[in-house]
Structure formats: structure tokens, C-alpha cells
KEMIPA-8370 format. One record per residue (C-alpha): residue number from 1; residue in one letter; x, y, z. Coordinates in nm, 3 decimals. Each point is the difference from the previous one (the first is absolute). Layout:
<site NUM, A, <X, Y, Z>> ...
END
This chain:
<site 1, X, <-6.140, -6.044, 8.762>> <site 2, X, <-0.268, 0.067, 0.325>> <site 3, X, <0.180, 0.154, 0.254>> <site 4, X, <-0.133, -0.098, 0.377>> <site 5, X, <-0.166, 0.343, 0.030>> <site 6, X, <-0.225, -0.078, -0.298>> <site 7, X, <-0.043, -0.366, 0.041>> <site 8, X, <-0.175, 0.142, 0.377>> <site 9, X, <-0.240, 0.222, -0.197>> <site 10, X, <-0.137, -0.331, -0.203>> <site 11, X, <-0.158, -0.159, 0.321>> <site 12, X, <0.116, -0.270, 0.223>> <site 13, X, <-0.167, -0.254, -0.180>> <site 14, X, <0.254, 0.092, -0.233>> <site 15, X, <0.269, -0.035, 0.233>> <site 16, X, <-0.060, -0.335, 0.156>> <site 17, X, <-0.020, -0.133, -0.401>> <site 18, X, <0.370, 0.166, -0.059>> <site 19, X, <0.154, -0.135, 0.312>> <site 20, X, <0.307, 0.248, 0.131>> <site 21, X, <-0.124, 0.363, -0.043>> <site 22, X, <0.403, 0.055, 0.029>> <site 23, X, <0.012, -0.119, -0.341>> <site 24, X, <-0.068, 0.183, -0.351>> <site 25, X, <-0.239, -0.140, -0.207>> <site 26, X, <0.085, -0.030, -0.333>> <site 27, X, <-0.229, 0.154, -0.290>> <site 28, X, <-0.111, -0.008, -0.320>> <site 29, X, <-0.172, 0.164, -0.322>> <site 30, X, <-0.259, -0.252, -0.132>> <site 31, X, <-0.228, 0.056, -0.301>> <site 32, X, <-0.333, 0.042, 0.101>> <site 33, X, <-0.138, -0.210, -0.197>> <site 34, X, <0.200, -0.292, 0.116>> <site 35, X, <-0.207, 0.030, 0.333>> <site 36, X, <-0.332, -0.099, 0.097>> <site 37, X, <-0.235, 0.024, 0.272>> <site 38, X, <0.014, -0.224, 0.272>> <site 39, X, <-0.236, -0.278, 0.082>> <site 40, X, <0.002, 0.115, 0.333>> <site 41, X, <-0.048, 0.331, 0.012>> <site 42, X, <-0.301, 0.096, 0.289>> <site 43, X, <-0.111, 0.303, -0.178>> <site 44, X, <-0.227, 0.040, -0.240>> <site 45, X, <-0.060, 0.324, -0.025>> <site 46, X, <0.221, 0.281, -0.072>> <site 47, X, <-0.149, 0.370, 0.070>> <site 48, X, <-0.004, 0.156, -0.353>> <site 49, X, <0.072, 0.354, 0.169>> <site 50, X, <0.341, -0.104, 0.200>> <site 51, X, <0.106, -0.225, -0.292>> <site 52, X, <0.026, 0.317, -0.222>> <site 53, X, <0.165, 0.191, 0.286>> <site 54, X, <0.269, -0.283, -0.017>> <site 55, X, <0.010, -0.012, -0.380>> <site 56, X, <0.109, 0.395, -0.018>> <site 57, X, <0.264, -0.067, 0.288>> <site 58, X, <0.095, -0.218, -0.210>> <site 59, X, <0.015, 0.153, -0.309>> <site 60, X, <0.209, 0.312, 0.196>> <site 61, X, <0.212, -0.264, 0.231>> <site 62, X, <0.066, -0.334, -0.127>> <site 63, X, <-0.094, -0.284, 0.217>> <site 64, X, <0.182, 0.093, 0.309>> <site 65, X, <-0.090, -0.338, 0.181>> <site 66, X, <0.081, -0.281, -0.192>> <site 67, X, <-0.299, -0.287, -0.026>> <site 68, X, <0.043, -0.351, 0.173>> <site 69, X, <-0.021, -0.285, -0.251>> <site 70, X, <0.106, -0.346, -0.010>> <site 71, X, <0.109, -0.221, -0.285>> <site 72, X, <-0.373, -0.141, -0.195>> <site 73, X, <0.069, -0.368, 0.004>> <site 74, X, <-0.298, -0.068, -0.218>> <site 75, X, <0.191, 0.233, -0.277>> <site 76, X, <0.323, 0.014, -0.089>> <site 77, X, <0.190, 0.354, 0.021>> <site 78, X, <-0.310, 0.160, 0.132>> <site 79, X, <-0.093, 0.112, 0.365>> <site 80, X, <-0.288, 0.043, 0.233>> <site 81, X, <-0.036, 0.263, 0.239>> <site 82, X, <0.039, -0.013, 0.365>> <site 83, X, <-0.050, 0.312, 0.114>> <site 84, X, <-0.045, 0.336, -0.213>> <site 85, X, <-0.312, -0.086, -0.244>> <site 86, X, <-0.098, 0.336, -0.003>> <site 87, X, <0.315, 0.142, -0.074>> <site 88, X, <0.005, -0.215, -0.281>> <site 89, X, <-0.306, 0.068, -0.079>> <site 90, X, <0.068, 0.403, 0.003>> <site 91, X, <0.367, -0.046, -0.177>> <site 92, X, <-0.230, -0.141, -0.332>> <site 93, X, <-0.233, 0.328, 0.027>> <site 94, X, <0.321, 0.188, 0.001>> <site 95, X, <0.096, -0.177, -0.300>> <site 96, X, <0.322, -0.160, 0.169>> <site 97, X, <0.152, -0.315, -0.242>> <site 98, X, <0.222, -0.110, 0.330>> <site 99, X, <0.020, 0.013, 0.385>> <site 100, X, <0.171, -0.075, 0.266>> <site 101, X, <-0.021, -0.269, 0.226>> <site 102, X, <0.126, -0.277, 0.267>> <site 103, X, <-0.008, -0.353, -0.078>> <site 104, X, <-0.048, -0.248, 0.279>> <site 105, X, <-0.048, -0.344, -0.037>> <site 106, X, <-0.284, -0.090, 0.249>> <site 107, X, <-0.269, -0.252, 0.016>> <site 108, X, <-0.388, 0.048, -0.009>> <site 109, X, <-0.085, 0.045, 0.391>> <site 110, X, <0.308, 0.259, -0.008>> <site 111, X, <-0.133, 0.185, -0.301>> <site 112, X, <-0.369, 0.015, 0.097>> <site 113, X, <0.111, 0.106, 0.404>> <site 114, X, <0.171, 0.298, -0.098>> <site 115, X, <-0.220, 0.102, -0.277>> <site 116, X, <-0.264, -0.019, 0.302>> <site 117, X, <0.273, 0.187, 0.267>> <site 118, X, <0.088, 0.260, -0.285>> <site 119, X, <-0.362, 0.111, -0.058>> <site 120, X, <-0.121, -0.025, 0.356>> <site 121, X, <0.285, 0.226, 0.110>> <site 122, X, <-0.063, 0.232, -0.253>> <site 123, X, <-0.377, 0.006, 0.038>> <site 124, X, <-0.078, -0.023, -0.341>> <site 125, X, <-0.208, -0.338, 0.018>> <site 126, X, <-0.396, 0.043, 0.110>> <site 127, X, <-0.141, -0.192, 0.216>> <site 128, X, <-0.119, -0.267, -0.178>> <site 129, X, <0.353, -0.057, -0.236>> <site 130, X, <0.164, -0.002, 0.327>> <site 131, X, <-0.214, -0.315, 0.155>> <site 132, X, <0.005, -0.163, -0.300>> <site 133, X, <0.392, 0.009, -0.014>> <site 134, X, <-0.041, -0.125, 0.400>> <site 135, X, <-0.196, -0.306, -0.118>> <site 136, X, <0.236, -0.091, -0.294>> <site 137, X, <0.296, -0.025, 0.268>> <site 138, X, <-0.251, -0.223, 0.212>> <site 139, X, <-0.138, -0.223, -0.243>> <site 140, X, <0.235, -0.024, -0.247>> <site 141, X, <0.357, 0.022, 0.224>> <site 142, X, <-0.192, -0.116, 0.366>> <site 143, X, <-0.003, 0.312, 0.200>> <site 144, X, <-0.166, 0.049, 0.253>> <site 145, X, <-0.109, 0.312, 0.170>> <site 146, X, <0.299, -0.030, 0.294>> <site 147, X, <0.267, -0.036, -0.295>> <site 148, X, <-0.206, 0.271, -0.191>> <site 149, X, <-0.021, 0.231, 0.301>> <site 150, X, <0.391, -0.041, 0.051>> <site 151, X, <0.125, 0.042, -0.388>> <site 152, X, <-0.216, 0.301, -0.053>> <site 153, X, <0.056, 0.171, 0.307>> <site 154, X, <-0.396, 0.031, 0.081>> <site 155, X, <-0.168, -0.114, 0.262>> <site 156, X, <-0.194, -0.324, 0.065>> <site 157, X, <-0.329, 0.199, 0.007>> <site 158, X, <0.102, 0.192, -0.333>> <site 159, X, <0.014, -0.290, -0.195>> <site 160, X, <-0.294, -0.157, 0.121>> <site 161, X, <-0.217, 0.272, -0.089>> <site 162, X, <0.156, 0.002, -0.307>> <site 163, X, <-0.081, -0.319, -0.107>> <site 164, X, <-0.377, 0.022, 0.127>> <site 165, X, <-0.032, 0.270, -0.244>> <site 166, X, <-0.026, -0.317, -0.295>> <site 167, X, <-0.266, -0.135, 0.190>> <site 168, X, <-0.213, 0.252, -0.174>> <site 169, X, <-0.179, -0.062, -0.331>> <site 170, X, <0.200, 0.144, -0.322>> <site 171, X, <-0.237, 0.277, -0.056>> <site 172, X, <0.073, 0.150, 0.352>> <site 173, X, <0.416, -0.076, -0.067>> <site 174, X, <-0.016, 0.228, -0.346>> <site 175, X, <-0.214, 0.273, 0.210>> <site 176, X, <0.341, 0.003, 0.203>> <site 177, X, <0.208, -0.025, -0.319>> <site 178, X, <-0.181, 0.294, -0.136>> <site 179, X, <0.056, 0.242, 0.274>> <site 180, X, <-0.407, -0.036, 0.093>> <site 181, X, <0.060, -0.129, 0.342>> <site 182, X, <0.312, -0.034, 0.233>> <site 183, X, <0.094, -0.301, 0.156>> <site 184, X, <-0.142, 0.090, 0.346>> <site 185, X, <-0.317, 0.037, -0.173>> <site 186, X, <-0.026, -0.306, -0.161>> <site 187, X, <0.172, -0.176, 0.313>> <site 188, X, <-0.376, 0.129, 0.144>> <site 189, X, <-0.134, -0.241, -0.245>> <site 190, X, <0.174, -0.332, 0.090>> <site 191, X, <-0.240, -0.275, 0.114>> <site 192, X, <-0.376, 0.221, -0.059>> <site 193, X, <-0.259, -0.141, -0.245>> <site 194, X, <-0.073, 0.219, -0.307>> <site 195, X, <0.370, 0.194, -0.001>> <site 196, X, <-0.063, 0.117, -0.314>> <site 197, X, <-0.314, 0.172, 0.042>> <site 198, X, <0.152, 0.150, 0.337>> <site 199, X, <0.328, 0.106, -0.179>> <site 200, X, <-0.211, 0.227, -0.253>> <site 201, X, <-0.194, 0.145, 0.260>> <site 202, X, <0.386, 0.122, 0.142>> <site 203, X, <0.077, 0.144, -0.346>> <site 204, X, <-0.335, 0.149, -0.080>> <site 205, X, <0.033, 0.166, 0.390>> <site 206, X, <0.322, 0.088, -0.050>> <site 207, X, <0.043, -0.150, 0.350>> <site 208, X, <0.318, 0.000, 0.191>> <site 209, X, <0.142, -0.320, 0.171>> <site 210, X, <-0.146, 0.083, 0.357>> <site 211, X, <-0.316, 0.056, -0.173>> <site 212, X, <0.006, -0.292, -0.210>> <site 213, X, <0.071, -0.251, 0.282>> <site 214, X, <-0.263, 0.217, 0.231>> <site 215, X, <-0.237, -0.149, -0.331>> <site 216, X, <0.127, -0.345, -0.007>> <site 217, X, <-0.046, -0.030, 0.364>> <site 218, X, <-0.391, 0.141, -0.037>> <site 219, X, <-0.034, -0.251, -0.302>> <site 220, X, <0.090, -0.307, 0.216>> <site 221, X, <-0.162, 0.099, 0.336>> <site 222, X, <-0.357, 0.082, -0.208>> <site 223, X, <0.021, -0.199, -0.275>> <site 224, X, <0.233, -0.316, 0.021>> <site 225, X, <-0.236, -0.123, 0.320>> <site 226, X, <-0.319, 0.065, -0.241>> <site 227, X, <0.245, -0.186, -0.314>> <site 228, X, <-0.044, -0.386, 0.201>> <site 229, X, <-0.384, 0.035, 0.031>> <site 230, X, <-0.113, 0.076, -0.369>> <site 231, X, <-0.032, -0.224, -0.248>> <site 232, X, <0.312, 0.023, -0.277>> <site 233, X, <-0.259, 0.036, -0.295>> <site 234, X, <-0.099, 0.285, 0.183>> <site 235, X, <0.310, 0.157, 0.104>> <site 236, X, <0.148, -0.044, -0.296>> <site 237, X, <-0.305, 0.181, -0.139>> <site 238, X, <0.050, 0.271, 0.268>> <site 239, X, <0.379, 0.057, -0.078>> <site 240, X, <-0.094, 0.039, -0.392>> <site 241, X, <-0.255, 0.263, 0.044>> <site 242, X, <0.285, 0.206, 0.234>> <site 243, X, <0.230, -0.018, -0.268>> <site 244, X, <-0.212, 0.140, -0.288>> <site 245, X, <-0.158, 0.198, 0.214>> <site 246, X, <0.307, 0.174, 0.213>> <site 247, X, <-0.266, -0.002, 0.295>> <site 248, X, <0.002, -0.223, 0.351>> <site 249, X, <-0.254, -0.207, -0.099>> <site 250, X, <-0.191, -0.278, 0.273>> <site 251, X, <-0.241, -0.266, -0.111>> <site 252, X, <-0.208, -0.159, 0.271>> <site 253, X, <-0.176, -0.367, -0.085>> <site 254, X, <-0.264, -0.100, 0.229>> <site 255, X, <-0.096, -0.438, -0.031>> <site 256, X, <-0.271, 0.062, -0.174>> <site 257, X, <0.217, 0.133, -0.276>> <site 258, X, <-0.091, 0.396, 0.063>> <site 259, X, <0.207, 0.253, 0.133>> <site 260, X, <0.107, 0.341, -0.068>> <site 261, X, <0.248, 0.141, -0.232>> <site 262, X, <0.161, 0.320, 0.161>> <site 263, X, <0.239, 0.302, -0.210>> <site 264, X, <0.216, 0.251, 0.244>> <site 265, X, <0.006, 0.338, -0.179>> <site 266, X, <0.220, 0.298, 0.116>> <site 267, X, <-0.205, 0.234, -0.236>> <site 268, X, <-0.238, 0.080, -0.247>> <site 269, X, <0.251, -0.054, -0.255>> <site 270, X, <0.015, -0.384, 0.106>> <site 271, X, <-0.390, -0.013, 0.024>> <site 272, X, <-0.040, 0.113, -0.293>> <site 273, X, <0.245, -0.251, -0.163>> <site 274, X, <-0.186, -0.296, 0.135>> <site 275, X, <-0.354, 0.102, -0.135>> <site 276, X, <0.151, 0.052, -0.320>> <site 277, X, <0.163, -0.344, 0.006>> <site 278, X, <-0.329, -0.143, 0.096>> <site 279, X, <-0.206, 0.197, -0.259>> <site 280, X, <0.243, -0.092, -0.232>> <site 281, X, <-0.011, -0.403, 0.052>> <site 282, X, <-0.338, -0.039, 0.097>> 
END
């Protein structure tokens, strides 16, 4: 049985799921194989580091907080997590056959909001698990961002600029994934041309996220007014050469179909790369 004092410590995303926290909730040892991941589950990725931290708590412990399941009703006699994947996922490194655990019967929308609320209060979810799990609840259950705001207890603002964050092309949402660039870094990003090639240029600088927007901010006052006037064959053209290049590169077409081709270089070291490119190809 979960005492109230315990059933507090599992979140209250928990608690409004089990109703009275006067009440015990009732427990008990499943195999672990008789379980399986949920459907639902926001997270991805587990850190490899604080999994095996878990897995020798485990392996001195027990489970001490039992994992949230509900009855599988696509197979018979088998469960699916609600909350607690990676404790499940630890107990099988530990070499567990059985834990234990609290069966609820709820439906979808309750399964997949407090698999969001559990990870969101707990912090484990990056950025970009944690919008996606915002727009399951609005296109999938029709949320929107009041009812979000409310349920999660964040702000109208929070979730906004969480969901703006899948504006960005997929390459820029595994940079975030990957630990190469925070949120408020790619949040910079939303609604420039070329993102990409800007997003490197924050890695390879090692920029922070007052220096990154400071960049974003130089790239649209400089460049996006330029962006409207060129020809696409040409900017396109332009936009290629920066990215094999690593350099700020400007191409300037003249009517007659001449112009001028210009290379920024911080040092010799870049010079010297682009005469060896052009030796090279030409």
C-alpha cells in the first residue's frame, strides 16, 4: 500500500489521477516483462549516466517508488506504463524479474497528460520532447494553449515559446536534442532565413544566448534587407558557398550580369583556406 506521504513525493499529476490523497493506494509486484512502454511517453531520451546511477540504487534499494501503469487493452494480462519508464528501464539493468506498481484504469488524454506533467515537473524532458508532448495534447486531445497553460501550471508565454521552438527545421531540433544548443539559442533562430547555417556559426563560436541573438539580430538588420533584392539563383548560390566555406560570404550582380564575389576572413588561417580551395578547383 502508498501511504499519503509517499503518494505526495510522486507529483501532483499523480494525485489528481488517484483522486483522495486520504486514501492508500493499493500495490502490486508485476513481472517485468508483462509491461511495456507506453505509446505516450514524451521522452525519448534517457541520459545513459543517471540511468546507471538509478540502476545501482536499484540494485542496493529495490524500487522504492512503485511505477504507474494501466491495464494494455491491446494485450491481454500485460500493461503499459504511465509513469516510471526509466525505472523500468533501470529495474531490467539490475536484473529485476518483477516490480512494483499501481494500476489505474485511465483513458488516452489521461495517460499522455500526466506522462507530460510527470516529466515536466521533474525536468527530465528537453526542450524539444517537452513541445512535442504540448502539441500531441493540442492536436490529438484539442488543447489549446489557455487549457495547456492551466493543466501544466506554466504560463501562457511558456508554452508559446515552447511550441515556436517546432517551427524550426529538424536539423536545428536534434542540435537541441544533442545538448549543441539550448532552447534560448535556437528560440534566436525562429523566423531568420538560412537557420542552419546561423546555428553552426553558434556552435563553432561557442556563443552564448545573448551573443547568439546579438548575431541573429546583425544577420537580419544587414542581410535579410539585402535577401529581397538578389536574385534566388544567386542567393542560393551565396548561402552554399557560406556553408562549405564557414566564411560570411556576399555576392554582388550588376544587370549586365557582372558583379563581385566577396570572402570575410578573420585570419591568415581563413585566407589561406580559400586560395587553397580555389587552387584546388580551378
Amino acid at each position: 500500500m502508498i501511504d499519503s506521504k509517499l503518494k505526495k513525493g510522486l507529483g501532483r499529476g499523480l494525485s489528481s489521477l488517484l483522486g483522495d490523497s486520504s486514501k492508500k493506494v493499493e500495490t502490486n509486484k508485476v513481472p517485468i516483462k508483462d509491461i511495456n512502454r507506453s505509446k505516450f511517453q514524451p521522452r525519448k531520451n534517457f541520459n545513459k549516466d543517471n540511468l546507471k546511477e538509478l540502476t545501482d540504487s536499484i540494485k542496493e534499494q529495490g524500487v522504492i517508488q512503485p511505477i504507474v501503469v494501466r491495464p494494455d487493452k491491446n494485450n491481454d494480462g500485460k500493461y503499459e506504463i504511465i509513469a516510471g519508464e526509466r525505472r523500468w528501464l533501470a529495474s531490467q539493468h539490475a536484473g529485476l524479474h518483477e516490480v512494483p506498481v499501481v494500476i489505474l484504469n485511465v483513458d488516452d488524454i489521461k495517460s499522455l497528460e500526466f506522462a507530460i506533467v510527470e516529466n515536466v515537473q521533474r525536468q527530465d524532458l528537453n526542450s524539444v520532447e517537452e513541445a512535442r508532448g504540448y502539441q500531441r495534447l493540442v492536436d490529438e486531445f484539442n488543447y489549446n494553449q489557455e487549457k495547456l497553460s492551466k493543466f501544466i501550471g506554466k504560463s501562457r508565454s511558456y508554452i508559446a515559446n515552447s511550441l515556436r521552438l517546432l517551427s524550426l527545421p529538424n536539423e536545428i531540433l536534434l542540435m537541441i536534442e544533442q545538448g549543441d544548443i539550448s532552447a534560448g539559442h535556437a528560440r534566436s533562430l525562429i523566423g531568420i532565413q538560412n537557420p542552419i547555417f546561423i546555428a553552426k556559426k553558434i556552435i563553432q563560436k561557442k556563443l552564448s544566448v545573448r551573443q547568439a541573438e546579438a548575431l541573429t539580430r546583425q544577420f537580419r538588420n544587414k542581410k535579410i534587407q539585402l535577401v529581397h533584392k538578389k536574385d534566388s539563383n544567386i542567393l542560393s548560390l551565396q548561402q552554399s558557398l557560406e556553408e562549405k566555406t564557414g566564411l560570411n560570404v556576399s555576392i554582388s550582380n550588376k544587370k549586365n550580369n557582372t558583379g563581385t564575389i566577396t570572402f570575410e576572413y578573420k585570419d591568415l588561417d581563413q585566407l589561406d583556406k580559400i586560395i587553397s580551395s580555389i587552387k584546388n578547383n580551378y
